[in-house]
C-alpha positions as CSV (number, residue, x, y, z in Angstrom):
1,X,118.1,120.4,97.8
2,X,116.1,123.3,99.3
3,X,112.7,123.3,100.5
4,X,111.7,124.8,98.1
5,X,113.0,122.5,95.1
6,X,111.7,119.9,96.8
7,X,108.1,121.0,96.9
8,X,108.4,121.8,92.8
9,X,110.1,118.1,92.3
10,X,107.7,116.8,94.6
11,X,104.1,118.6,94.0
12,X,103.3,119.7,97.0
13,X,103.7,122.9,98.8
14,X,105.8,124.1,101.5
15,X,103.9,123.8,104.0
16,X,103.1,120.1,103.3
17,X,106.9,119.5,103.6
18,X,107.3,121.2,107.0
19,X,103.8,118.9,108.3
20,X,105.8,116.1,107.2
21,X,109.0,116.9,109.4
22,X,106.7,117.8,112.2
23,X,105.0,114.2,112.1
24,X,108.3,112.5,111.7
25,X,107.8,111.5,108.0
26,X,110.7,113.2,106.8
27,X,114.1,114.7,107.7
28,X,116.5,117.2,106.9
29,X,119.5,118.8,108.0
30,X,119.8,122.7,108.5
31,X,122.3,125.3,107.2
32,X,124.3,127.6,109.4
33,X,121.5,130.5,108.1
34,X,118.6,127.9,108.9
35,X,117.3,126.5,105.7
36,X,116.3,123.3,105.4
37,X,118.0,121.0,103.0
38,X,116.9,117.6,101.9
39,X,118.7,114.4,100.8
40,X,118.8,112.9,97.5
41,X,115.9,110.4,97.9
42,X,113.9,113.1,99.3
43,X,111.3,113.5,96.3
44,X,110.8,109.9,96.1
45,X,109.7,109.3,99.6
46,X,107.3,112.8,99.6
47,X,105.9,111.2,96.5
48,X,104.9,107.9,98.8
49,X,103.4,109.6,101.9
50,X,101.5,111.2,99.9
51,X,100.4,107.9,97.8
52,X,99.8,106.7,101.7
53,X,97.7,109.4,102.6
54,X,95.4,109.4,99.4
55,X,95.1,105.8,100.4
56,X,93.8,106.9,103.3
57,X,96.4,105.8,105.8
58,X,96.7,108.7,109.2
59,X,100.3,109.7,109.8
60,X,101.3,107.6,112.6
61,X,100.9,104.7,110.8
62,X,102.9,106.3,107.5
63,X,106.2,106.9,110.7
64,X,105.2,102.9,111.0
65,X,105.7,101.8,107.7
66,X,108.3,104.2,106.3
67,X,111.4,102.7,107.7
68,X,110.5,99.4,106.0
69,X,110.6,101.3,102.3
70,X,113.9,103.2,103.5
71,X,115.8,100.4,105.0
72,X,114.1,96.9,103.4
73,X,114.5,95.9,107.3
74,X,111.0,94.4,108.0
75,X,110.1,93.0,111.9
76,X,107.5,90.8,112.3
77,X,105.0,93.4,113.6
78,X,105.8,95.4,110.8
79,X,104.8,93.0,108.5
80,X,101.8,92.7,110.3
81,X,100.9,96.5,110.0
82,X,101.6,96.3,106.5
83,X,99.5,93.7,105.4
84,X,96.5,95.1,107.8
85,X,96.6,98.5,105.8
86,X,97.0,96.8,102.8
87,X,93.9,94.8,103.4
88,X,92.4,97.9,104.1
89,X,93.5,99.8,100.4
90,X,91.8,96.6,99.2
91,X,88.4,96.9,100.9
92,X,88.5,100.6,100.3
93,X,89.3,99.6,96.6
94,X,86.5,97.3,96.7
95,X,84.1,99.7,98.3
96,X,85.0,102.6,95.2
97,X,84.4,99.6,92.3
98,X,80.7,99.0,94.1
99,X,79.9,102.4,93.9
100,X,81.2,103.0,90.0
101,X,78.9,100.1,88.9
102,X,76.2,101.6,90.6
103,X,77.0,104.8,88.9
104,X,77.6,102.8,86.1
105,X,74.0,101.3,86.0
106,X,72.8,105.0,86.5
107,X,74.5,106.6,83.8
108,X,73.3,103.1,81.0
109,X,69.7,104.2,82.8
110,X,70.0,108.1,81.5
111,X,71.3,106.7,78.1
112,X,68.4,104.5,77.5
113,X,66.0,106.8,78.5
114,X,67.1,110.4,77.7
115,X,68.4,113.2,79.8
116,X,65.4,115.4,80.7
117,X,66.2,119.3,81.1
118,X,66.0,121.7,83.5
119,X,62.9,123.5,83.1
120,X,61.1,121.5,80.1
């Protein structure tokens, strides 16, 4: 597929896609006029970096992990890397659920109390 059919499928733009190639995330092969085409599993794997950079992982470690998900070949450093940034999501994950009960407790506050106006 074309670049850009693959940004549509994927939901991202363009220029995402050509970042991604630049950082070694993803490939494609060229046409004799120069456009880029992408492989079948293409959509699928833009859909995971970008589930790996929303989780807040930088793009050298996404060219880490990634040929893990495309082969299932794990080494035993690459384990290690995986479970460290998954440890991370977690804390991160952690961190988020603090700050929503504290929210939480702030928003059961203005419901008790009432929700003074601007200007009154």
């Amino acid at each position: 597929m074309r670049i850009g059919e693959l940004a549509d499928q994927a939901g991202v733009s363009v220029r995402s896609l050509r970042y991604y190639e630049q950082q070694g995330l993803l490939d494609s092969t060229r046409t004799p006029g120069g456009q880029r085409i992408y492989e079948e599993g293409a959509v699928e794997r833009v859909q995971l970096i970008q589930q790996l950079y929303a989780a807040g992982l930088p793009s050298h470690a996404i060219v880490d992990l990634l040929p893990c998900v495309s082969t299932g070949m794990v080494t035993g450093s690459m384990y290690d890397k995986i479970r460290h940034e998954r440890d991370a999501i977690d804390q991160r994950i952690r961190e988020l659920a603090a700050a929503r009960d504290k929210l939480d407790g702030v928003i059961e506050h203005v419901l008790r109390v009432g929700i003074h106006h601007d200007g009154q």
